[in-house]
mmCIF file as Biopython writes it, N, C-alpha, C and O atoms, coordinates in Angstrom:
data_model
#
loop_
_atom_site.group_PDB
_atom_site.id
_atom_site.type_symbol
_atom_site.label_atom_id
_atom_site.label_alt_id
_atom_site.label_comp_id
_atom_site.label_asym_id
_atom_site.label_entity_id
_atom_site.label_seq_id
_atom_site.pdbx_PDB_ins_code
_atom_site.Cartn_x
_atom_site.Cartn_y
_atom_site.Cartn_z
_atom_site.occupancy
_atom_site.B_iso_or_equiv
_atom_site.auth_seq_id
_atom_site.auth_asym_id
_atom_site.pdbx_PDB_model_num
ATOM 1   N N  . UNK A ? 1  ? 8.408   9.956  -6.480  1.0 0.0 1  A 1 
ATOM 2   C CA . UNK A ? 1  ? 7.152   9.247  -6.546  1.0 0.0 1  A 1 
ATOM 3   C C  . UNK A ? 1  ? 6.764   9.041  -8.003  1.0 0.0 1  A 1 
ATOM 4   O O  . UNK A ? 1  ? 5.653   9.528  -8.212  1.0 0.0 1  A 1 
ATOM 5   N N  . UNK A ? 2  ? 7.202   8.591  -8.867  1.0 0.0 2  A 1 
ATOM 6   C CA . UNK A ? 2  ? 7.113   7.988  -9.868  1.0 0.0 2  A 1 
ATOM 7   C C  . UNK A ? 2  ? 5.337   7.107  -10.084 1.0 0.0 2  A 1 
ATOM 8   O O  . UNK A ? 2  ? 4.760   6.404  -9.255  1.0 0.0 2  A 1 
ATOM 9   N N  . UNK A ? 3  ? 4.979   7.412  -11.175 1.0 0.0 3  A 1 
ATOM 10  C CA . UNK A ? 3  ? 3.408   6.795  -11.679 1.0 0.0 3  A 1 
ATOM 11  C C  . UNK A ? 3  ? 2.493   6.765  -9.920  1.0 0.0 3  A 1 
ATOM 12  O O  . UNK A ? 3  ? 1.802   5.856  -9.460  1.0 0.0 3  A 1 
ATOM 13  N N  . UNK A ? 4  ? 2.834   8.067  -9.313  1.0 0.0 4  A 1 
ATOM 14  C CA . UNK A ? 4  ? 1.782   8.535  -8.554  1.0 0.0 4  A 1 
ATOM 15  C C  . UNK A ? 4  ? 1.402   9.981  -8.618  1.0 0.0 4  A 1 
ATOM 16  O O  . UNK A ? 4  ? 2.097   10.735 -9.299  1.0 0.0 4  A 1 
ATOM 17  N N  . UNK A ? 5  ? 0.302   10.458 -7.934  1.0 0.0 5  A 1 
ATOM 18  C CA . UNK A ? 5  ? -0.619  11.287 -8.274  1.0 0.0 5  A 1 
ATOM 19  C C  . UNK A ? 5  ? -1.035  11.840 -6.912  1.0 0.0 5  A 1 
ATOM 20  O O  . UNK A ? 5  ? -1.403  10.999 -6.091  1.0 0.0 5  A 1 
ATOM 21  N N  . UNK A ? 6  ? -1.033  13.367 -6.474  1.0 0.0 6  A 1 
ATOM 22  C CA . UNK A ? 6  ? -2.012  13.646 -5.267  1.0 0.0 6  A 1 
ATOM 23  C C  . UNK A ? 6  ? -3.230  14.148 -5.980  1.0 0.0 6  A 1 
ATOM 24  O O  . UNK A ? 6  ? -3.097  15.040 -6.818  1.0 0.0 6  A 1 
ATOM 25  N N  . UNK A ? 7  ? -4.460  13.618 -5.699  1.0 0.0 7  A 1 
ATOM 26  C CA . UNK A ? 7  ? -5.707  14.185 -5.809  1.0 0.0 7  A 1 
ATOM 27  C C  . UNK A ? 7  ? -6.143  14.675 -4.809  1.0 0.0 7  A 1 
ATOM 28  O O  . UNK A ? 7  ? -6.338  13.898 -3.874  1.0 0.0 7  A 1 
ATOM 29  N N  . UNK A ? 8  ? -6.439  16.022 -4.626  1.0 0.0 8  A 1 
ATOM 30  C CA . UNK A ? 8  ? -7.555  16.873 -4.134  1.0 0.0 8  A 1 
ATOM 31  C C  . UNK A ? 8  ? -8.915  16.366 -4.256  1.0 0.0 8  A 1 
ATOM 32  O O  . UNK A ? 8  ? -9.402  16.378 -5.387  1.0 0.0 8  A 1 
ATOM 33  N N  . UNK A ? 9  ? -9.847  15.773 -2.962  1.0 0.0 9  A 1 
ATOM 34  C CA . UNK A ? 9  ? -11.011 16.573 -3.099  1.0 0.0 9  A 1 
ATOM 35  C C  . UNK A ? 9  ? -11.694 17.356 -2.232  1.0 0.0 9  A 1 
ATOM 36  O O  . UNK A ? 9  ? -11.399 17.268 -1.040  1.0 0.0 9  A 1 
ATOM 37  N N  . UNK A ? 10 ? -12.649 18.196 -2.619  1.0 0.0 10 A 1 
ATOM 38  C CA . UNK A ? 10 ? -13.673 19.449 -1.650  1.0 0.0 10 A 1 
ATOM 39  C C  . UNK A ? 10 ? -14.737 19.139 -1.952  1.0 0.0 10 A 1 
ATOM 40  O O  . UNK A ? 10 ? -15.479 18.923 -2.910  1.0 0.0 10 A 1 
ATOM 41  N N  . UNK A ? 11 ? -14.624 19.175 -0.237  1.0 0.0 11 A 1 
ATOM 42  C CA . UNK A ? 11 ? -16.199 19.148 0.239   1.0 0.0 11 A 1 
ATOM 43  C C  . UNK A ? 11 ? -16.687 20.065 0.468   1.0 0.0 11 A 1 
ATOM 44  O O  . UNK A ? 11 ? -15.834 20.953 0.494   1.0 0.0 11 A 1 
ATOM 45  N N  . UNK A ? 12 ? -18.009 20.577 0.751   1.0 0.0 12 A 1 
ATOM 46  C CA . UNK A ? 12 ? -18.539 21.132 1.415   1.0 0.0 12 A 1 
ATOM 47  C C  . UNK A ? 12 ? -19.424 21.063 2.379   1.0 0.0 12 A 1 
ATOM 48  O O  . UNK A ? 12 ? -20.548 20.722 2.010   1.0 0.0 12 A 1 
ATOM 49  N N  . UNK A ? 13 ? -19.252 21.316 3.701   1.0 0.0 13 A 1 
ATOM 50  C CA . UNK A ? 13 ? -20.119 21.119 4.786   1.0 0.0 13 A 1 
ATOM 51  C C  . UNK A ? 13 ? -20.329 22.345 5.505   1.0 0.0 13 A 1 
ATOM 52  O O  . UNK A ? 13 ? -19.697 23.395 5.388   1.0 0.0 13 A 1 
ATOM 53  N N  . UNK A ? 14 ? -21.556 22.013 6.465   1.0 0.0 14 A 1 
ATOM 54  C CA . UNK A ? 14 ? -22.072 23.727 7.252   1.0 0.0 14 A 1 
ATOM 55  C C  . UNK A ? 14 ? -21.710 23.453 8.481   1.0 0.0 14 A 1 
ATOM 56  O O  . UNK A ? 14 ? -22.248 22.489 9.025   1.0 0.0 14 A 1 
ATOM 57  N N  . UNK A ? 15 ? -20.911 24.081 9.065   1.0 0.0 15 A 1 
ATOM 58  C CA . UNK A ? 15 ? -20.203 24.218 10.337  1.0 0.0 15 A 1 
ATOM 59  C C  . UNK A ? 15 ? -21.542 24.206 11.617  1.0 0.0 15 A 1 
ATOM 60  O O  . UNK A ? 15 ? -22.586 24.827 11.816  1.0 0.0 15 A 1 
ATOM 61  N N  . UNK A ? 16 ? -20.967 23.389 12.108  1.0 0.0 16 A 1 
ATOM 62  C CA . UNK A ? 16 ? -22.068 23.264 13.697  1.0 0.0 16 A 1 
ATOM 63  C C  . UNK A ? 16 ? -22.589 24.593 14.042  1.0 0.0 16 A 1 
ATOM 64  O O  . UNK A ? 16 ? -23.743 24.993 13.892  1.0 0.0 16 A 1 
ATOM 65  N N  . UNK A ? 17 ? -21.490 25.278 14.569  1.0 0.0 17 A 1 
ATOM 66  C CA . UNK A ? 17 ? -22.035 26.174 15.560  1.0 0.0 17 A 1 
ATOM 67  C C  . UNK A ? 17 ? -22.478 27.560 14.630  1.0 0.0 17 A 1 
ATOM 68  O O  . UNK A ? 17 ? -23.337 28.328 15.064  1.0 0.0 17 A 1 
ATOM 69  N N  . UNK A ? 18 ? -21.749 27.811 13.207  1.0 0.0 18 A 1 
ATOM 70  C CA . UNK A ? 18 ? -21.890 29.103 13.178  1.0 0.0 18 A 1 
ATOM 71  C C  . UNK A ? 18 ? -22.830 29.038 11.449  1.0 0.0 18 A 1 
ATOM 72  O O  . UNK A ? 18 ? -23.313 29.765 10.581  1.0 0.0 18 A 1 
ATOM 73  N N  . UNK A ? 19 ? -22.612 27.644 11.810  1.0 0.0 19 A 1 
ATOM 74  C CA . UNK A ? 19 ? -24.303 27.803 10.417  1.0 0.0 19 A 1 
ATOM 75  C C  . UNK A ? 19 ? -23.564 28.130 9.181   1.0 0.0 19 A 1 
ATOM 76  O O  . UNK A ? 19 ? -24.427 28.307 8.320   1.0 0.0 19 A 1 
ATOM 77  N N  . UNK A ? 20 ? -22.206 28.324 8.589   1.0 0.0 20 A 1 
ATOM 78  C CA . UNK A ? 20 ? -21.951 28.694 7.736   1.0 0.0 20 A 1 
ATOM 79  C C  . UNK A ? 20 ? -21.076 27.423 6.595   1.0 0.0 20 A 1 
ATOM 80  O O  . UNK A ? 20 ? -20.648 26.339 6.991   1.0 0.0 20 A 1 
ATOM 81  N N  . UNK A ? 21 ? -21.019 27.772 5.630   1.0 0.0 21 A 1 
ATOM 82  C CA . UNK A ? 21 ? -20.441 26.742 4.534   1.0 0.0 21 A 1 
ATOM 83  C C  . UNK A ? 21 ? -19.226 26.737 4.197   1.0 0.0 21 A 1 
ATOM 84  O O  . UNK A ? 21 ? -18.704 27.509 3.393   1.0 0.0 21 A 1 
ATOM 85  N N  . UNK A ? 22 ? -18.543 25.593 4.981   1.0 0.0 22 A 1 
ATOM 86  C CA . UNK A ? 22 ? -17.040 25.391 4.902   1.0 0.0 22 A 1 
ATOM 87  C C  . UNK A ? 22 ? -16.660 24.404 4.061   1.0 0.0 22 A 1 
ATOM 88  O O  . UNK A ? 22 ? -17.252 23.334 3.919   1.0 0.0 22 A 1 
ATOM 89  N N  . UNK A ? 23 ? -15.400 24.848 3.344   1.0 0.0 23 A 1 
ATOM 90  C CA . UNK A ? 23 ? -14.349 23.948 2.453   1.0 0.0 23 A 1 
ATOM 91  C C  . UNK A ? 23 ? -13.885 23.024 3.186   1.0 0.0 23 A 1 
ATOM 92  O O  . UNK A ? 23 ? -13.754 23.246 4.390   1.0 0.0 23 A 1 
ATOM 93  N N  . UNK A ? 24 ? -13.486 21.633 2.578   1.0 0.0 24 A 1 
ATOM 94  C CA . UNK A ? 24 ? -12.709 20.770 3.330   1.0 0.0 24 A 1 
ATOM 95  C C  . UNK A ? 24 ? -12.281 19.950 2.483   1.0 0.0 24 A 1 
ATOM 96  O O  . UNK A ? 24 ? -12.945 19.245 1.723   1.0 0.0 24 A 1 
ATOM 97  N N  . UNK A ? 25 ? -10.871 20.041 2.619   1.0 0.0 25 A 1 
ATOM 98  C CA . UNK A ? 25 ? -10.201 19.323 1.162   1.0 0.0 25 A 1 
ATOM 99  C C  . UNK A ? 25 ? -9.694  18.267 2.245   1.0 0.0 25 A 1 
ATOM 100 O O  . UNK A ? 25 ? -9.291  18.432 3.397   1.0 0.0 25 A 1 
ATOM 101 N N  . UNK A ? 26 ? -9.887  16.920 1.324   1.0 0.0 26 A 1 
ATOM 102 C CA . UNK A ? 26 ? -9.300  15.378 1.497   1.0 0.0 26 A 1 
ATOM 103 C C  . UNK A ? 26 ? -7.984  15.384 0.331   1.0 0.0 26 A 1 
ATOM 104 O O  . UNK A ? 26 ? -8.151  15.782 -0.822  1.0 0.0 26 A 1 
ATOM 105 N N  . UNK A ? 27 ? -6.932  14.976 0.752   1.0 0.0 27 A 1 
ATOM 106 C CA . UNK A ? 27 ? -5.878  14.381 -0.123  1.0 0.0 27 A 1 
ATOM 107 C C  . UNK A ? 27 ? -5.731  13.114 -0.488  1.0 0.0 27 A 1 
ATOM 108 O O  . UNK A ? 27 ? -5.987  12.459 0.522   1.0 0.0 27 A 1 
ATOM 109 N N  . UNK A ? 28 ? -5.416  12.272 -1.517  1.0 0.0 28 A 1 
ATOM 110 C CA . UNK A ? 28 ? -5.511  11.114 -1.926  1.0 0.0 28 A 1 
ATOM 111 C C  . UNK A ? 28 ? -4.149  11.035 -2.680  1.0 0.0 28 A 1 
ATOM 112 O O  . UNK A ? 28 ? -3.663  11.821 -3.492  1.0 0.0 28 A 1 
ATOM 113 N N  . UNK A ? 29 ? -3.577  9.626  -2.080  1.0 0.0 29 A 1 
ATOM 114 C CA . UNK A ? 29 ? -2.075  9.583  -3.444  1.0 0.0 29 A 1 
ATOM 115 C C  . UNK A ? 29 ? -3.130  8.370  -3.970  1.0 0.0 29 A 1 
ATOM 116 O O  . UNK A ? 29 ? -3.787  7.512  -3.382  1.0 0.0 29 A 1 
ATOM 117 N N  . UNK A ? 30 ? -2.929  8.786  -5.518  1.0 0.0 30 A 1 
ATOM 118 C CA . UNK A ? 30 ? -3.462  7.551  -6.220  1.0 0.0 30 A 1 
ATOM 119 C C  . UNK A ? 30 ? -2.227  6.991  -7.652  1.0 0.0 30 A 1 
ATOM 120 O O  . UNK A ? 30 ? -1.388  7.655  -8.261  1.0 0.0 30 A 1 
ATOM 121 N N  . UNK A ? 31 ? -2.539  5.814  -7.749  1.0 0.0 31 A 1 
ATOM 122 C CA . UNK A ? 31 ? -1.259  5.134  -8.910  1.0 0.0 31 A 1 
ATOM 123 C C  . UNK A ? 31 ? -1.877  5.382  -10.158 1.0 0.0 31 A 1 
ATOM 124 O O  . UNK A ? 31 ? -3.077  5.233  -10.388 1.0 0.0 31 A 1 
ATOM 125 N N  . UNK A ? 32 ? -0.774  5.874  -11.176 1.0 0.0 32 A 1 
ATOM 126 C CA . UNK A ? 32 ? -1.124  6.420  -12.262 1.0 0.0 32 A 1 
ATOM 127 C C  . UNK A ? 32 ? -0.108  5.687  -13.162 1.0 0.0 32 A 1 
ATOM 128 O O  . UNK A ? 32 ? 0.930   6.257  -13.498 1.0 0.0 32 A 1 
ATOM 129 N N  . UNK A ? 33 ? -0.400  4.406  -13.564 1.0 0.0 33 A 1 
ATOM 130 C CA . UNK A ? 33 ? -0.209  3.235  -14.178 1.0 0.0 33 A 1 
ATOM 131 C C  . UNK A ? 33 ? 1.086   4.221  -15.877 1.0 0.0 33 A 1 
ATOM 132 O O  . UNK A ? 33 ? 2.192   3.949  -16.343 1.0 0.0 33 A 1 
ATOM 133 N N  . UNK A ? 34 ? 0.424   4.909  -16.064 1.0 0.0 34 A 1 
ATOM 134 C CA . UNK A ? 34 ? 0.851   5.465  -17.297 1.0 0.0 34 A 1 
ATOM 135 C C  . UNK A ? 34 ? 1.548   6.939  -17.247 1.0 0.0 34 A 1 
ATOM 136 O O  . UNK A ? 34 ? 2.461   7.270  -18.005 1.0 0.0 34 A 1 
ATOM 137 N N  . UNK A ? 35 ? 1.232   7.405  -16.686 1.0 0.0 35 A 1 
ATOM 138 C CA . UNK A ? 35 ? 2.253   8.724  -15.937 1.0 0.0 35 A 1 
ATOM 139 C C  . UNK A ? 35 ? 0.989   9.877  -16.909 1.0 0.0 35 A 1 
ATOM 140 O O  . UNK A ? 35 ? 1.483   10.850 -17.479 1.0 0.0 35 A 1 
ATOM 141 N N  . UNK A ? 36 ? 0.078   9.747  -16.969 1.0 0.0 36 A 1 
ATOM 142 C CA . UNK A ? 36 ? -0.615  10.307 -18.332 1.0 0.0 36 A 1 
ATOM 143 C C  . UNK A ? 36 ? -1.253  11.649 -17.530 1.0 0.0 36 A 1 
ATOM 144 O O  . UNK A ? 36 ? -1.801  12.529 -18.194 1.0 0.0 36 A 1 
ATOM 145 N N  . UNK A ? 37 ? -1.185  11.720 -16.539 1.0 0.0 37 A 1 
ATOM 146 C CA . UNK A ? 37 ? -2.316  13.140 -15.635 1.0 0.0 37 A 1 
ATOM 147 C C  . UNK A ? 37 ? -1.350  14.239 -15.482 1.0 0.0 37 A 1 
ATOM 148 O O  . UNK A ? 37 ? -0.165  13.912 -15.424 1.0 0.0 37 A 1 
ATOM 149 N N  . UNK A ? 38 ? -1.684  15.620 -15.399 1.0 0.0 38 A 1 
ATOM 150 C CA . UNK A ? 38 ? -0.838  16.240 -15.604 1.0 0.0 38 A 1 
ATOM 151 C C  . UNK A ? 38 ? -1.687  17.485 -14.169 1.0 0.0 38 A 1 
ATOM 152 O O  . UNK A ? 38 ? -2.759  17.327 -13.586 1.0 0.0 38 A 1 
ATOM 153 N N  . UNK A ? 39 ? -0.755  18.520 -14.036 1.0 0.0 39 A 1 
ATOM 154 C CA . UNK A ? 39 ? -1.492  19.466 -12.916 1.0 0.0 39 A 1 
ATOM 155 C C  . UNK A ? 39 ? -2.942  19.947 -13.555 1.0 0.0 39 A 1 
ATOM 156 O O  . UNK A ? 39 ? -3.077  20.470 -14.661 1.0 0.0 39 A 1 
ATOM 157 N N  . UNK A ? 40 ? -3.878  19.685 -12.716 1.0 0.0 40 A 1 
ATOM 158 C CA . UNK A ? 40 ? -4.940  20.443 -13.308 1.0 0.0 40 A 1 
ATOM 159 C C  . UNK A ? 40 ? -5.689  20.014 -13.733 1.0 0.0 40 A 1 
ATOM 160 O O  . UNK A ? 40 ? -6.681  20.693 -13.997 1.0 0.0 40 A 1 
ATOM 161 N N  . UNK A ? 41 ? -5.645  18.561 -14.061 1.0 0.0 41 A 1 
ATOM 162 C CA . UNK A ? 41 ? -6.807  17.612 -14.587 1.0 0.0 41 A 1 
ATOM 163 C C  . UNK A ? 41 ? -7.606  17.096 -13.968 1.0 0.0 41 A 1 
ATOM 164 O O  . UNK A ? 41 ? -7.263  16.834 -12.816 1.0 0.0 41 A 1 
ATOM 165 N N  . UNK A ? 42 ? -8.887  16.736 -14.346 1.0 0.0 42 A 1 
ATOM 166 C CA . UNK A ? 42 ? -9.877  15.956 -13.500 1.0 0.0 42 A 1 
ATOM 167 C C  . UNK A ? 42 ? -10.258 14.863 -13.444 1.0 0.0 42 A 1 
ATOM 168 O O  . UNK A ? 42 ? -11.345 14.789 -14.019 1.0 0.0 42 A 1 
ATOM 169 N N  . UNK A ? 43 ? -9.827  13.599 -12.905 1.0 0.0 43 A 1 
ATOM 170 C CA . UNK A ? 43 ? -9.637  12.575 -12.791 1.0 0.0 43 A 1 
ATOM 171 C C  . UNK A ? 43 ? -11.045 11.455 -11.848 1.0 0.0 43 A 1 
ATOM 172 O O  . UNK A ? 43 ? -11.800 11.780 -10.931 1.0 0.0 43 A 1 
ATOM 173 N N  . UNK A ? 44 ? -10.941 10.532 -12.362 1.0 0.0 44 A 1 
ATOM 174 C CA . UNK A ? 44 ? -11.900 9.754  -11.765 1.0 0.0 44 A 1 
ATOM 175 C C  . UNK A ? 44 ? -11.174 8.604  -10.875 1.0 0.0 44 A 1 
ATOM 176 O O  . UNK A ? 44 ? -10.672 7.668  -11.497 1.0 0.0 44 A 1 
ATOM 177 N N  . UNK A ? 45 ? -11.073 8.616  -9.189  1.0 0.0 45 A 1 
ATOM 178 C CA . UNK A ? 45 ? -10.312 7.340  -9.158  1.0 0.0 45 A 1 
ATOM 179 C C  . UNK A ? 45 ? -11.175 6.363  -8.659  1.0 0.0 45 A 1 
ATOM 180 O O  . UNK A ? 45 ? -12.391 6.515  -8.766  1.0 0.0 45 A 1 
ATOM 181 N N  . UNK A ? 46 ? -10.442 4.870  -7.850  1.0 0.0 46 A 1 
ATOM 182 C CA . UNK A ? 46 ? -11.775 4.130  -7.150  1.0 0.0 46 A 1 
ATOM 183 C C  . UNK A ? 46 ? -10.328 3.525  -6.286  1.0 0.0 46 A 1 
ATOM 184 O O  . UNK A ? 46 ? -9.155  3.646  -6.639  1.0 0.0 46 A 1 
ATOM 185 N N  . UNK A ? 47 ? -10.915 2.801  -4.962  1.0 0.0 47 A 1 
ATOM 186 C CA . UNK A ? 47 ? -10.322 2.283  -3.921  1.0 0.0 47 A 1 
ATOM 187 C C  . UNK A ? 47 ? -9.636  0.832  -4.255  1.0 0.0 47 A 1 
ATOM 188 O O  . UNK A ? 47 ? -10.286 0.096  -4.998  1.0 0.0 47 A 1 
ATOM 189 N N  . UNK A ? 48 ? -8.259  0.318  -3.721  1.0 0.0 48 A 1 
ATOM 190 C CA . UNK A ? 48 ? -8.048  -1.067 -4.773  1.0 0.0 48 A 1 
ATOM 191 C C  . UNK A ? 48 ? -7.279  -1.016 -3.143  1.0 0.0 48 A 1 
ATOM 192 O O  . UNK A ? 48 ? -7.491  -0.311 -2.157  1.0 0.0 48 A 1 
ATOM 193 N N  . UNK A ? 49 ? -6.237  -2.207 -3.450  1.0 0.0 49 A 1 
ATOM 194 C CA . UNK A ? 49 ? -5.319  -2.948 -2.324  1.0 0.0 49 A 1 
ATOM 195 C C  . UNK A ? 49 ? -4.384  -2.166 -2.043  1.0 0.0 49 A 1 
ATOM 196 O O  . UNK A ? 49 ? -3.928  -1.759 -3.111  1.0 0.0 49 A 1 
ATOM 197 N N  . UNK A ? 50 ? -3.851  -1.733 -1.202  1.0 0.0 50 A 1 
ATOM 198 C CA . UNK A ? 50 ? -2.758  -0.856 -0.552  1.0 0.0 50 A 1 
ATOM 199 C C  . UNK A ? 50 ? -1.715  -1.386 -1.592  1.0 0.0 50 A 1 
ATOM 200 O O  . UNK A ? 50 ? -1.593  -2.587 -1.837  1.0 0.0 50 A 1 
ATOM 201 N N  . UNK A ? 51 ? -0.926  -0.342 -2.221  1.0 0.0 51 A 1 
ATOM 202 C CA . UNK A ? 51 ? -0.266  -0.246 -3.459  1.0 0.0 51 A 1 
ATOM 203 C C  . UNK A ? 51 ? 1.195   -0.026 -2.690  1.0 0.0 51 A 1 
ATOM 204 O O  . UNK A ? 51 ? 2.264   -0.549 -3.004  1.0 0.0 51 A 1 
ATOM 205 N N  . UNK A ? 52 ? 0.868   1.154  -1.288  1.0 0.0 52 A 1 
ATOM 206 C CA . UNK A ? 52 ? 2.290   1.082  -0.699  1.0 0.0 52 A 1 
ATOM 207 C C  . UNK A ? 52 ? 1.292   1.490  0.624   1.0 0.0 52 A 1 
ATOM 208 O O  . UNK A ? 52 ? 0.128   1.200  0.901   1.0 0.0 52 A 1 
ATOM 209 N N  . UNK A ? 53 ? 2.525   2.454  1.418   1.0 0.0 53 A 1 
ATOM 210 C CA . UNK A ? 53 ? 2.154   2.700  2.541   1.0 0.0 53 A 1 
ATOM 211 C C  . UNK A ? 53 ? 1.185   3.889  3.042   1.0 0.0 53 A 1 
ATOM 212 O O  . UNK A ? 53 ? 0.700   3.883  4.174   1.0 0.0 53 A 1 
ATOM 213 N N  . UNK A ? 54 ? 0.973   4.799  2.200   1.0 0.0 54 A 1 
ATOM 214 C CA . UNK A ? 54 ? -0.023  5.788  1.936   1.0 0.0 54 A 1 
ATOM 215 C C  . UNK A ? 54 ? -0.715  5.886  0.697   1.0 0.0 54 A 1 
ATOM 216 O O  . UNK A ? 54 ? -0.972  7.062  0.438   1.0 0.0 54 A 1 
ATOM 217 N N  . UNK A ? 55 ? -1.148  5.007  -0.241  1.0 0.0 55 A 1 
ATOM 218 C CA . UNK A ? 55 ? -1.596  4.485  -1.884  1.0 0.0 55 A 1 
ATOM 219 C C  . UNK A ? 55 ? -2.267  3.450  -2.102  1.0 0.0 55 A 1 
ATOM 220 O O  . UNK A ? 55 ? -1.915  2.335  -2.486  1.0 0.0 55 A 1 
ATOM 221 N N  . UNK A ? 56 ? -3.386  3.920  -1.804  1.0 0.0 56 A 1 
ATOM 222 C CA . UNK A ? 56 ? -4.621  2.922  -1.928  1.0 0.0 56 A 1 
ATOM 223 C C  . UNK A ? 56 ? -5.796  2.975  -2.853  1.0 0.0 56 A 1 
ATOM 224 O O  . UNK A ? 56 ? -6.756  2.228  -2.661  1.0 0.0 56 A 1 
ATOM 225 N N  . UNK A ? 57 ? -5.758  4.050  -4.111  1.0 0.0 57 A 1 
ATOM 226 C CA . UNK A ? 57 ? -6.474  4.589  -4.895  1.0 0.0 57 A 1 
ATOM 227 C C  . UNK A ? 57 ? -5.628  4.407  -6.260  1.0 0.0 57 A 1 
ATOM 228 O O  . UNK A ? 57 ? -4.400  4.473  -6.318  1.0 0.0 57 A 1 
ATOM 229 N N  . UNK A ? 58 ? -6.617  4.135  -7.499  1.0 0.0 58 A 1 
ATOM 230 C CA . UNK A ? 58 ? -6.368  3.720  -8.390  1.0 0.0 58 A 1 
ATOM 231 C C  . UNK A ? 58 ? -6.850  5.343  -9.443  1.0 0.0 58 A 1 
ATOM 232 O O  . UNK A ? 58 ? -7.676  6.161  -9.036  1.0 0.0 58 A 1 
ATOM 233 N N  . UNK A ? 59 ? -6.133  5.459  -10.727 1.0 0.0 59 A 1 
ATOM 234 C CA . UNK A ? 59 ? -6.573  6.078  -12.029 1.0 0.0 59 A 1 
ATOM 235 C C  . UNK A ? 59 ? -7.752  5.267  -12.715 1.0 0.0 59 A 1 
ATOM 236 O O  . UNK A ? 59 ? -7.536  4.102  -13.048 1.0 0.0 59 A 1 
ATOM 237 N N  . UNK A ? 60 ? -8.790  5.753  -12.900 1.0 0.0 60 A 1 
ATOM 238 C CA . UNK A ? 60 ? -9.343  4.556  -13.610 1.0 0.0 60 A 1 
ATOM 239 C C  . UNK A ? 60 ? -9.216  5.701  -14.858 1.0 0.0 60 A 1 
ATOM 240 O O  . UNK A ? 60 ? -8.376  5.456  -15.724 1.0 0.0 60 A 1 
ATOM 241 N N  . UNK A ? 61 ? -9.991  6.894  -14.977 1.0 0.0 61 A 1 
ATOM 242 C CA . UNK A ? 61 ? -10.008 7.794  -16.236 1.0 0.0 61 A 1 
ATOM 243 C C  . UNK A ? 61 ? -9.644  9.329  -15.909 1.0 0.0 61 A 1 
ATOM 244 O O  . UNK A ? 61 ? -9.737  9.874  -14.809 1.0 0.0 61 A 1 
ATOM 245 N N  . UNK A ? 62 ? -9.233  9.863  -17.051 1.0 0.0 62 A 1 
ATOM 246 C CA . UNK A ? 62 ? -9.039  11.136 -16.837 1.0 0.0 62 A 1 
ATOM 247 C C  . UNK A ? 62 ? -10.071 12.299 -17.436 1.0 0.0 62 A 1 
ATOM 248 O O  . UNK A ? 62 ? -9.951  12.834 -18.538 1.0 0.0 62 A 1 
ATOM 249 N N  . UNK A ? 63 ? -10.999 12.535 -16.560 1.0 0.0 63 A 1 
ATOM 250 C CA . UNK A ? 63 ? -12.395 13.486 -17.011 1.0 0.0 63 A 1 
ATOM 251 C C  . UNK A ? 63 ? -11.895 14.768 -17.794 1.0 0.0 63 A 1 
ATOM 252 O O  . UNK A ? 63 ? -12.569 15.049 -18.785 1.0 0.0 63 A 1 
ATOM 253 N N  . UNK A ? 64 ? -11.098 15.377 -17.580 1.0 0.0 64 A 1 
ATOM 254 C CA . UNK A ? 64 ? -11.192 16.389 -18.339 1.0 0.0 64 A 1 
ATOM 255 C C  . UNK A ? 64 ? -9.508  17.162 -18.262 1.0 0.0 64 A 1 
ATOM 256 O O  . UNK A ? 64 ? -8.984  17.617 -17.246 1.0 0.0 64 A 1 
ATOM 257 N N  . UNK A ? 65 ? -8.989  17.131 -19.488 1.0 0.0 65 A 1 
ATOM 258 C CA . UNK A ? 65 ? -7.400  17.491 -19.417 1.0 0.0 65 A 1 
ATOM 259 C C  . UNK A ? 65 ? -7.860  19.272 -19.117 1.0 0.0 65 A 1 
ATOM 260 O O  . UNK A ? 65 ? -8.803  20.036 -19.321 1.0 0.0 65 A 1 
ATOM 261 N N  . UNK A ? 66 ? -6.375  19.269 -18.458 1.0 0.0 66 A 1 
ATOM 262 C CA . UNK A ? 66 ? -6.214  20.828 -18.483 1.0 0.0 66 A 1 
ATOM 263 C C  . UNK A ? 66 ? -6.077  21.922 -19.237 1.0 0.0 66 A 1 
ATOM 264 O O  . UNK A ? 66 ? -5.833  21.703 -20.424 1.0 0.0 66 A 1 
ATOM 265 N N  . UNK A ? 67 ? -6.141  22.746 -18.984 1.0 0.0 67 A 1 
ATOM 266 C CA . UNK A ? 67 ? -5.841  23.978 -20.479 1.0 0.0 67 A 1 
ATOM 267 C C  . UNK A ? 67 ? -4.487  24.551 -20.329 1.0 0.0 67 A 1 
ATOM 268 O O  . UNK A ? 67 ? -4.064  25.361 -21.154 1.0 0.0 67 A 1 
#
């Protein structure tokens, strides 16, 4: 997978029945035009034209490199 990217994100929501605050991670492949993101970074993407068959999210910036 060449100039792509999985982004993580978490949510948080309170479960129906037991009232409590659950994690819920969404996965995203997004195209990374420049190969420039690395593990661990925080990235900004936005929604564009189906790129392939699961890649529908774009790089626009990279918020904050990793350590």
């Amino acid at each position: 997978m060449d100039k792509t990217i999985v982004v993580a994100v978490e949510n948080r929501v309170i479960h129906q029945r037991y009232k409590k605050i659950i994690k819920k991670t969404s996965k995203f492949k997004a195209h990374d035009e420049k190969n420039e993101c690395k593990i661990g970074d925080k990235v900004r993407i936005v929604e564009c034209r189906p790129l392939s068959k699961g890649k529908r999210t774009r790089v626009v910036e990279v918020i904050e490199r990793a350590k």
